[in-house]
BAFI-3210 file (N, C-alpha, C; in Angstrom, 3 decimals, decimal comma, padded with zeros to 6 digits):
// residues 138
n [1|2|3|4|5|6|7|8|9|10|11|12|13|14|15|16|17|18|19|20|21|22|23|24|25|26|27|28|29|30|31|32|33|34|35|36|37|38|39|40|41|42|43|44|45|46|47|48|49|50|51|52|53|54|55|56|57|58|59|60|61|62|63|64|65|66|67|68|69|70|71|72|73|74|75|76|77|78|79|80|81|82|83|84|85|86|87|88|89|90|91|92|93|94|95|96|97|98|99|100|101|102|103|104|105|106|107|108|109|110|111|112|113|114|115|116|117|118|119|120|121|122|123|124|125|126|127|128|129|130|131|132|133|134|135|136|137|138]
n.u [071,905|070,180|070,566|071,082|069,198|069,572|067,873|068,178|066,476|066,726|065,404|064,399|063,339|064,278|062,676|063,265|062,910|062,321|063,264|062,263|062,164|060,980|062,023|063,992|065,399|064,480|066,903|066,030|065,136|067,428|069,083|070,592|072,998|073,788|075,967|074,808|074,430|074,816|074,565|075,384|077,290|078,483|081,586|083,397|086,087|085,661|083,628|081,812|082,378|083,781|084,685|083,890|081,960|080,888|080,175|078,899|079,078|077,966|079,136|078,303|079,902|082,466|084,807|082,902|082,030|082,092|080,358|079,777|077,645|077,427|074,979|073,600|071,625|069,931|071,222|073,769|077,018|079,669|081,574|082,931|084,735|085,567|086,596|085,219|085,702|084,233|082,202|082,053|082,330|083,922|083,599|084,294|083,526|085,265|084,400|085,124|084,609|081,423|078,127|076,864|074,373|070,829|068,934|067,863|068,403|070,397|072,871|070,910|071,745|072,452|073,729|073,811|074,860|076,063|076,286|077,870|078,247|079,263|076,648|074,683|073,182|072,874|071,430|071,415|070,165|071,422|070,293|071,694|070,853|069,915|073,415|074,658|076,218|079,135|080,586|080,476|080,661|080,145]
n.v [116,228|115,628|116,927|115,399|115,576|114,650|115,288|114,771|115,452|115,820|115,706|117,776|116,243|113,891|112,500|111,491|113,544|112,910|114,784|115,948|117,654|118,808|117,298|115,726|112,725|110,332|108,425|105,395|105,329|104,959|103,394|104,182|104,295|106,446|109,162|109,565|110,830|109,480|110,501|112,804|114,715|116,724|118,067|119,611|121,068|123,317|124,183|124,875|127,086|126,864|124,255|121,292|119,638|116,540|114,377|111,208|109,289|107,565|106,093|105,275|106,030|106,616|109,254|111,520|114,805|116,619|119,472|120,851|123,138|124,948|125,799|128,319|129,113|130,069|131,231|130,535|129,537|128,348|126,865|123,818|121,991|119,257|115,894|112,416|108,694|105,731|103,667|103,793|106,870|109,995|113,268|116,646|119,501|122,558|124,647|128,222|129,490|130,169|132,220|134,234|132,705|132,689|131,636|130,145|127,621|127,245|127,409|126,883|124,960|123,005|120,907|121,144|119,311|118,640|116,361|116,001|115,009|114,315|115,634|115,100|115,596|115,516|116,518|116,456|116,968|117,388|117,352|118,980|120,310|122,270|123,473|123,886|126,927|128,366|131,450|132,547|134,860|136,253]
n.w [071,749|074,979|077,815|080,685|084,300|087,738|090,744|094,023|097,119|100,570|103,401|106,532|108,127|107,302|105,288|101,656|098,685|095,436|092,963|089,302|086,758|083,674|080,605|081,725|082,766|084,742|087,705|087,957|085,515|083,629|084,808|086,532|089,312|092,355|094,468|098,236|101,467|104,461|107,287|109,732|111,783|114,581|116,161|118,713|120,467|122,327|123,266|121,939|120,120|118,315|115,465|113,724|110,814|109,997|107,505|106,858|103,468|101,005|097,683|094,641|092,566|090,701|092,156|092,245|092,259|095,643|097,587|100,654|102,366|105,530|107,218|109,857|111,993|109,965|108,222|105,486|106,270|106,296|104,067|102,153|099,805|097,337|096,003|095,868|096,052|094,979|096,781|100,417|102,067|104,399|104,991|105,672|106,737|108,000|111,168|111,376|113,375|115,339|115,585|117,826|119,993|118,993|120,245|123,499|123,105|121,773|118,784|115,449|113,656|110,583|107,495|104,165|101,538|098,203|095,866|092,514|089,470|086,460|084,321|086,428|089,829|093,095|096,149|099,566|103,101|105,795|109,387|112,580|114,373|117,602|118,494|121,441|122,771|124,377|125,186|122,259|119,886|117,338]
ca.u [071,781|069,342|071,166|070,206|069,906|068,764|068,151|067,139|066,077|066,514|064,295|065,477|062,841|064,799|062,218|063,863|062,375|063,200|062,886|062,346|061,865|060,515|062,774|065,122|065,171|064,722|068,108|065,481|065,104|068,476|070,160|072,183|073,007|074,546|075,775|074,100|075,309|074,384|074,334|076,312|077,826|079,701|082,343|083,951|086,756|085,790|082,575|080,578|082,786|084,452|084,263|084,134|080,813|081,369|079,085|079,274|077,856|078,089|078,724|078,292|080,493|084,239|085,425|082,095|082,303|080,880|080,138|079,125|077,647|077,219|073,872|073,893|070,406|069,143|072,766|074,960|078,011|080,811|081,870|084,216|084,311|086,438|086,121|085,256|085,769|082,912|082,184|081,235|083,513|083,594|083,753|084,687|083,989|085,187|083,564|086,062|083,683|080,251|077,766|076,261|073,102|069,471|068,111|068,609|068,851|071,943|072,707|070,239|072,634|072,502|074,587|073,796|075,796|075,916|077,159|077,873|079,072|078,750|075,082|074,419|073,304|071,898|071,511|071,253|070,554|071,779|070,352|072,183|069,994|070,521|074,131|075,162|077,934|079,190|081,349|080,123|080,617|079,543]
ca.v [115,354|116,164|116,701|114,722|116,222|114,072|115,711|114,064|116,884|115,483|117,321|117,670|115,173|112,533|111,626|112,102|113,238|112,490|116,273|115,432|118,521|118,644|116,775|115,521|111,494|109,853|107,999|104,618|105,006|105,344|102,432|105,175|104,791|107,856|109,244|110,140|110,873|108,470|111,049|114,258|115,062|118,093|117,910|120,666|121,180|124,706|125,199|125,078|128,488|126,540|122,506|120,464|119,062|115,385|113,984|109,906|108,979|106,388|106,538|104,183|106,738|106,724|110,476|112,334|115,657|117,154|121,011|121,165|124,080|124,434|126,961|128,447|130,243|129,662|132,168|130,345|129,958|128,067|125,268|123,441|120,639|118,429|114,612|111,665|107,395|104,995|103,220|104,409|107,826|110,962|114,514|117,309|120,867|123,168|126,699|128,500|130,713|130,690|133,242|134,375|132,118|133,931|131,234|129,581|126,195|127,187|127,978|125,935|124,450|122,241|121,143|120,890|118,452|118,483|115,640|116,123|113,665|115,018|116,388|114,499|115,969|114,769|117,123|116,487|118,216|116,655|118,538|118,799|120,067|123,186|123,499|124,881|127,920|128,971|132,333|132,568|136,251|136,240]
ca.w [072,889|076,148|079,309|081,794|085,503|088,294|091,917|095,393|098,168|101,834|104,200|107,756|108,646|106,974|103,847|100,300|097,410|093,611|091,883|087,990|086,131|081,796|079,972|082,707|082,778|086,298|087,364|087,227|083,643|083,160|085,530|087,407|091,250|092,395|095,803|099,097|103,009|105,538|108,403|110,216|113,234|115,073|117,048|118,956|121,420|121,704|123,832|120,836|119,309|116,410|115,359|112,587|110,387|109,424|106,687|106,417|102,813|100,223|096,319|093,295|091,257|090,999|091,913|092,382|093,096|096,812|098,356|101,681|102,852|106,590|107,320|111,021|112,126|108,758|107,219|104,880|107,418|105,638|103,018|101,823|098,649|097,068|095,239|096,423|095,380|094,938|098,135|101,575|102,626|104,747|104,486|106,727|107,118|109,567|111,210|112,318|114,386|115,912|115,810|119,081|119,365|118,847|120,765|124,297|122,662|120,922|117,565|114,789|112,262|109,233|106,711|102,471|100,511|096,812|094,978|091,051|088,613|084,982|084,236|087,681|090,672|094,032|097,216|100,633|103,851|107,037|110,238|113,190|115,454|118,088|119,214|122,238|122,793|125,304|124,927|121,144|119,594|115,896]
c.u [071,175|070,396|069,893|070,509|068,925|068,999|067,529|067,137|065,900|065,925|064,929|064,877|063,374|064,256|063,218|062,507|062,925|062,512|063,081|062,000|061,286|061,848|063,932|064,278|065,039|066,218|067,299|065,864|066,512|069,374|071,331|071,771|074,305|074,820|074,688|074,621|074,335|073,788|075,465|076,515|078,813|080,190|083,348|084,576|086,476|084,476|081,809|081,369|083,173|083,901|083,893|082,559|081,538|080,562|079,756|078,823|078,657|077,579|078,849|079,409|081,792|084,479|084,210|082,476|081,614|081,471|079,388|079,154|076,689|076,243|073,908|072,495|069,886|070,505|073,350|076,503|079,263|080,790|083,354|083,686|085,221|085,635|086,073|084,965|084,395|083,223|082,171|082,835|082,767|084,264|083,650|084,377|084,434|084,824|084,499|085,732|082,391|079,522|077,299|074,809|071,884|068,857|068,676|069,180|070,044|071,870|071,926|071,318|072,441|073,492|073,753|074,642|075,420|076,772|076,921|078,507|078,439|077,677|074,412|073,988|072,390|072,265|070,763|071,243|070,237|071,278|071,113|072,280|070,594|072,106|074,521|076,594|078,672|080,838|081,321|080,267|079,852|079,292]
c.v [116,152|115,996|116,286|115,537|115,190|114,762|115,228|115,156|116,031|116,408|116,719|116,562|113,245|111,958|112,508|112,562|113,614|114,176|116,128|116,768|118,083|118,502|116,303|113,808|111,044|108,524|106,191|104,280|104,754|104,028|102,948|104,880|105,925|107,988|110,013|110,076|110,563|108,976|111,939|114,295|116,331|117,935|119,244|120,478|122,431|125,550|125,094|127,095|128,167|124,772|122,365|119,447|117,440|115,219|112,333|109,680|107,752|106,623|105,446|104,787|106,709|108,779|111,736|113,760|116,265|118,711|120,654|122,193|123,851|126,136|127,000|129,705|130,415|130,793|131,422|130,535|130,134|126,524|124,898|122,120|120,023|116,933|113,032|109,744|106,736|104,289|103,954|105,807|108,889|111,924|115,250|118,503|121,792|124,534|126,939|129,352|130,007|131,765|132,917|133,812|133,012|132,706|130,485|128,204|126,184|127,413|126,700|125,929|122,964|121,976|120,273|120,178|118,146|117,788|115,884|115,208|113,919|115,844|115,264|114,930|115,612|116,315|116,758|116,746|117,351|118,182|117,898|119,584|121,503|122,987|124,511|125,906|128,660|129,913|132,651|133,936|137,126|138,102]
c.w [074,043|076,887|079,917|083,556|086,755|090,145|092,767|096,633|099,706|102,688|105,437|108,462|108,097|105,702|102,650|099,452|096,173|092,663|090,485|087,292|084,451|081,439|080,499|083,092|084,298|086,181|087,008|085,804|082,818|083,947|086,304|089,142|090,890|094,282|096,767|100,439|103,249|106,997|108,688|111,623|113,436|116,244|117,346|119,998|122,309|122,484|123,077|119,419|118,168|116,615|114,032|112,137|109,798|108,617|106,277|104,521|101,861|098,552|095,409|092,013|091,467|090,687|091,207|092,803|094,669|097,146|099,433|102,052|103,867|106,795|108,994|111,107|111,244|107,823|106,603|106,170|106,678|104,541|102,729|100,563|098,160|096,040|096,491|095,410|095,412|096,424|099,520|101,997|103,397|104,406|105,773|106,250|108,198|109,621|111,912|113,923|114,455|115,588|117,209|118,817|119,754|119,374|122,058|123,932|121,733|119,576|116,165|113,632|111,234|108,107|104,635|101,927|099,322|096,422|093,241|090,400|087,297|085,177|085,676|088,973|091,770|095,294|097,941|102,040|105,431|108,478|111,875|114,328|115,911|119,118|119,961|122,150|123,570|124,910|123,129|120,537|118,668|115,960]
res [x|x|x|x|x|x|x|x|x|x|x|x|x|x|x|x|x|x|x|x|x|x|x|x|x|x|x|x|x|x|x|x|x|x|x|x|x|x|x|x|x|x|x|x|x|x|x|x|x|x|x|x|x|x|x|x|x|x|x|x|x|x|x|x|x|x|x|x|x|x|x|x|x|x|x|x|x|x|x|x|x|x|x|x|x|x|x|x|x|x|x|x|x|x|x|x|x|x|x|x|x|x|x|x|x|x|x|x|x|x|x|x|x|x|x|x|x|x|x|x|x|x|x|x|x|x|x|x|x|x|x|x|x|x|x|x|x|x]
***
């Protein structure tokens, strides 16, 4: 039996695209919906030093798996993952820290979300723009 692997690549500008590799079915051909996040937000009490990534998204799968990993200045920062139900849910990570930002517009952050569901996989990359920091250390 072929594994099947199906991946969607969000660019920070918002278009998707459908990554099909040799011998990897498109989910089309196959009658698969699968998940995807809706949009991101950060919220901080904190100055901008710590705070919390939200990710809205929406799944067709019962008990998908997700990884979010939250990128800071283009570094790998932090993640976190877990499962999620069919129908519209959110997801949380939190930074416990800051780095000190390398630019006046504050620190450039993003966040990656990988959903899996068997030989399944979709990724998407929510940006969330330069946040400010005031007292930041990193």
């Amino acid at each position: 039996m072929r594994r099947t692997e199906r991946t969607i690549i969000t660019t920070l500008t918002g278009l998707s695209m459908l990554a099909i590799g040799p011998g990897i079915a498109s989910a089309a051909t196959q009658g698969w919906d699968f998940c995807g996040s809706t949009g991101a937000t950060w919220s901080t009490s904190t100055a901008g030093r710590s705070g919390t990534v939200t990710v809205t998204g929406d799944c067709a799968t019962v008990n998908a798996n997700w990884r979010m990993d939250v990128y800071v200045n283009g570094e790998w920062w932090v993640y976190s993952q877990g499962t999620v139900k069919s129908g519209t849910h959110t997801i949380r990570t939190k930074a416990p820290s800051m780095p000190k930002p390398n630019d006046k517009r504050g620190n450039y952050t993003y966040a990656k979300i990988t959903y899996t569901y068997g030989n399944w996989k979709n990724v998407y990359e929510e940006d969330l723009g330069y946040l400010p920091c005031t007292g930041c250390t990193g």
